[in-house]
Every structure is written in C-alpha cells, then in structure tokens.
KESEPA-902413 format. One record per residue (C-alpha): x, z, y; residue in three letters. Coordinates in steps of 0.02 Angstrom, whole numbers, plus 50000, padded with zeros to 5 digits. Each point is the difference from the previous one (the first is absolute). Example, Ala and Ser with C-alpha at 12.3 -4.5 7.8 and 13.67 -1.06 7.14 Angstrom:
REM residues 2
506155039049775Ala500694996750172Ser
***
This chain:
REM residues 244
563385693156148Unk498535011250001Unk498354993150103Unk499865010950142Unk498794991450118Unk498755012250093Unk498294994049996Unk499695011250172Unk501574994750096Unk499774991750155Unk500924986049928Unk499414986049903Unk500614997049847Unk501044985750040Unk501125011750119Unk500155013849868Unk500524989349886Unk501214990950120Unk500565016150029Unk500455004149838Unk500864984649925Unk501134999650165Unk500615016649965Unk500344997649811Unk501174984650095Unk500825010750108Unk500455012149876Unk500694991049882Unk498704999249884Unk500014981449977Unk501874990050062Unk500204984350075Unk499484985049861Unk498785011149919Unk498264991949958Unk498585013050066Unk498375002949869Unk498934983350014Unk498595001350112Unk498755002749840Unk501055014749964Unk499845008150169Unk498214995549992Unk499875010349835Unk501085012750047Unk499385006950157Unk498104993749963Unk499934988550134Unk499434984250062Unk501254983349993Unk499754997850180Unk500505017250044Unk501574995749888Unk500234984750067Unk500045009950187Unk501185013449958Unk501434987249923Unk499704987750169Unk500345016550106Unk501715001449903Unk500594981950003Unk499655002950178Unk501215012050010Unk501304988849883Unk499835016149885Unk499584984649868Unk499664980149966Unk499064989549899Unk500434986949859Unk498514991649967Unk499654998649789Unk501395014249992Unk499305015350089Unk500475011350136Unk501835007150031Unk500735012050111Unk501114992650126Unk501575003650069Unk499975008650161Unk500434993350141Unk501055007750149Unk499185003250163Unk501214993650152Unk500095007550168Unk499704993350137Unk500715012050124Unk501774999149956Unk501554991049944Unk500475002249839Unk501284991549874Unk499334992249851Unk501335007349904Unk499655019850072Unk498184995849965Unk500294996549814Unk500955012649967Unk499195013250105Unk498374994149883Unk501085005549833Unk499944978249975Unk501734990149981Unk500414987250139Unk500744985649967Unk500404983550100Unk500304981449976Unk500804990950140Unk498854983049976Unk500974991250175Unk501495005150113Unk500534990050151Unk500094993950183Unk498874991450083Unk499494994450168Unk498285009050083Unk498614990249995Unk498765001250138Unk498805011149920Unk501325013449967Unk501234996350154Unk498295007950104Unk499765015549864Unk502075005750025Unk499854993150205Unk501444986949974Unk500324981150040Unk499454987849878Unk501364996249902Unk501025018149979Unk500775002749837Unk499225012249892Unk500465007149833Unk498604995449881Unk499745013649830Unk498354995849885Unk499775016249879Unk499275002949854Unk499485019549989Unk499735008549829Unk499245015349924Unk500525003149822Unk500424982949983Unk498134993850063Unk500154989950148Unk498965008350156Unk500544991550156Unk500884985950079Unk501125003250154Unk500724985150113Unk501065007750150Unk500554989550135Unk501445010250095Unk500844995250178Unk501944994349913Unk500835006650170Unk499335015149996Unk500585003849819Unk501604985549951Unk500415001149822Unk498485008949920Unk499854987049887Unk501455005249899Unk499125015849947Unk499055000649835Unk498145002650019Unk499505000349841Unk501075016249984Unk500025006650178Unk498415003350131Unk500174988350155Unk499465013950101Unk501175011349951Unk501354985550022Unk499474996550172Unk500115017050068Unk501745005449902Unk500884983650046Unk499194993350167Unk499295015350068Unk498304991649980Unk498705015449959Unk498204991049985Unk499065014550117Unk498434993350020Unk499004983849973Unk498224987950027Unk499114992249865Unk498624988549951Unk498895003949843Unk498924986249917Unk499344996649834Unk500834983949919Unk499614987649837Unk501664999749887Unk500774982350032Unk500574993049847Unk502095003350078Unk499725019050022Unk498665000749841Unk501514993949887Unk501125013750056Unk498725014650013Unk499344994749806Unk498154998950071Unk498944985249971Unk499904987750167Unk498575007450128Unk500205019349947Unk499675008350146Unk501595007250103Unk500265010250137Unk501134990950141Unk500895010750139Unk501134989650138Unk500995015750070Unk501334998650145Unk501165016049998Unk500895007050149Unk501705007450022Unk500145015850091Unk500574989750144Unk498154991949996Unk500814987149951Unk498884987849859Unk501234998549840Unk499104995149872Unk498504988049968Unk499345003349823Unk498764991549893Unk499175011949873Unk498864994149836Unk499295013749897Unk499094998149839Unk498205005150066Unk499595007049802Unk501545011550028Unk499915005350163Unk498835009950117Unk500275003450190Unk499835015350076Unk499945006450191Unk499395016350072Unk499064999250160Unk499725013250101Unk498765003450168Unk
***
C-alpha cells in the first residue's frame, strides 16, 4: 500500500483512510483470516494520529469487512450474505446462486399436534396434525441458519418420506402436492442465542441472531407453512429496498 491521503480533500482523514483499507478488502488484497497492519503500523504508515486509526478500522467492523481478537490483532472477516426481504427464496438456490455449497442436516422429523400459538398462524383448530422438520442450513460446511417448518399433514400426506437433507422442501411441495409457496408475511426481530440453537449454530450462548416467524401461502391463499427462522447475526445482513 502506498499512503495516498489528500491533505485538501473534503474528507477527514479517518474517511480516506476507511476508504482505502475497504477497498484493498474488496479486492482481494487481504482474504478472509488475514491479520491487517497493527494500529502502530497504520499510524506510521499513513502519518496519522491513533485515533484517526482507531476510526477508520471501527467504520470497517461496522461493515463486518473485519473483527477483533483482543491480544491478537485485527483480521478480516468473512463476509456475510445480505438476505432479501422482498422475496421467497430457497436456501439451497441462494447458496448456490452466491458460488457457496449448500448443505443440510435434518436435526428433527415428525408429526405433531398444533399448539395454540401456531393452530392461529396456519388458521386451524387446536389440535390438527402437522408435520414438524427442524433444519440445520450450511454454507461450505459452516452452519448459517436454523429452519423449523411446521406444515398442515392433510394438505401434503406422506412428505415425510422425502429426504431433506438431500432434497429442498419447497421444491418437494410443489412437484408432489402441487403446493408452490407464492407469497408470504413475516416478523423480524433481533434475538440472544439460547444455549439449544447456540450449540447447533457453533456460536457462544447470547450471540446476537436474527429471528423471522414467516407464514407462506399457497396460490390458493391458502397458509401452508409456518416457519421459524434463526440466522447467525455475524453472518448475515438483511436487506429491503423501499421505494416512494
């Protein structure tokens, strides 16, 4: 690197020099895992103060661009992948679509009876059996997500003889039951890890997590699915355009 801050920009120097370790990120420059120059060596380097250093690396863990270790340094971090909010997508055509491998576990598989809470979310009688499928969504092998569906069993008899781990429940649905997910309403909320979904997710109890309740629709308007959603809040960021 080269010190290229202006001393007549407009910007201060803690934005030029934000600028310019973000972009040796993005391109490549430095990988995921790689320790950046200590903040003495920035200091030297670009003959600046340790606050303005100290600025500039807070704007990029910010961004997730890196993290901190404290006694070890400062590392670039992996990035995360910004979700949608305006449309249903499979985890699995998400993955790949991103140039990442998907990958499943089936944690649970079974029927159950609707408990009040979730009778109300899929309109149906206390009581109704519903097939029950807890997921455990991968990326490369790095857990991201946790996925617990709870599916009306009359509206879809026998899906539980399908393998999930090896074949996308929505794409199971709508070849086998004529079930195609076509739209869908959701709740958003930030979430401390519980020590159950901390285990699975391999981060320590109380990271924070991003929690989405979603009921899907049928393109009868009819509510399918109920579906419980925990992402890794270090992996994930969520995106939605809004418009005037």
């Amino acid at each position: 690197m080269i010190n290229t801050l202006l001393q007549d920009s407009p910007s201060p120097y803690y934005q030029q020099l934000y600028a310019i370790l973000r972009k040796e990120i993005v391109d490549g420059r430095w990988v995921p895992g790689d320790m950046l120059p200590s903040e003495k060596e920035l200091t030297a380097q670009y003959e600046v103060s340790r606050i303005t250093v100290r600025q500039a690396l807070e704007l990029l863990v910010n961004d997730g661009l890196i993290f901190r270790r404290r006694g070890l340094g400062t590392f670039v971090a992996v990035p995360r992948i910004e979700q949608g909010l305006n449309r249903i997508v499979s985890f699995t055509e998400d993955m790949r679509r991103r140039g990442l491998r998907p990958g499943t576990q089936v944690l649970a598989a079974g029927l159950e009876p609707a408990t009040e809470e979730v009778a109300g979310k899929l309109q149906v009688r206390v009581g109704e059996e519903l097939v029950h499928i807890e997921r455990l969504r991968l990326a490369d092998a790095e857990p991201l997500s946790i996925e617990i569906s709870h599916l009306l069993h009359r509206s879809c008899p026998g899906v539980l003889k399908y393998n999930y781990a090896e074949v996308p429940l929505r794409e199971q649905l709508a070849r086998s039951y004529n079930l195609v997910l076509v739209r869908a309403e959701q709740v958003i909320r930030a979430l401390a890890a519980p020590r159950e979904i901390a285990e699975k997710l391999l981060v320590p109890v109380g990271a924070p997590l991003f929690y989405i309740e979603r009921i899907s629709y049928s393109q009868q308007e009819v509510p399918v699915e109920f579906l419980q959603l925990y992402y890794r809040g270090d992996r994930y960021t969520l995106y939605n355009e809004l418009k005037d």
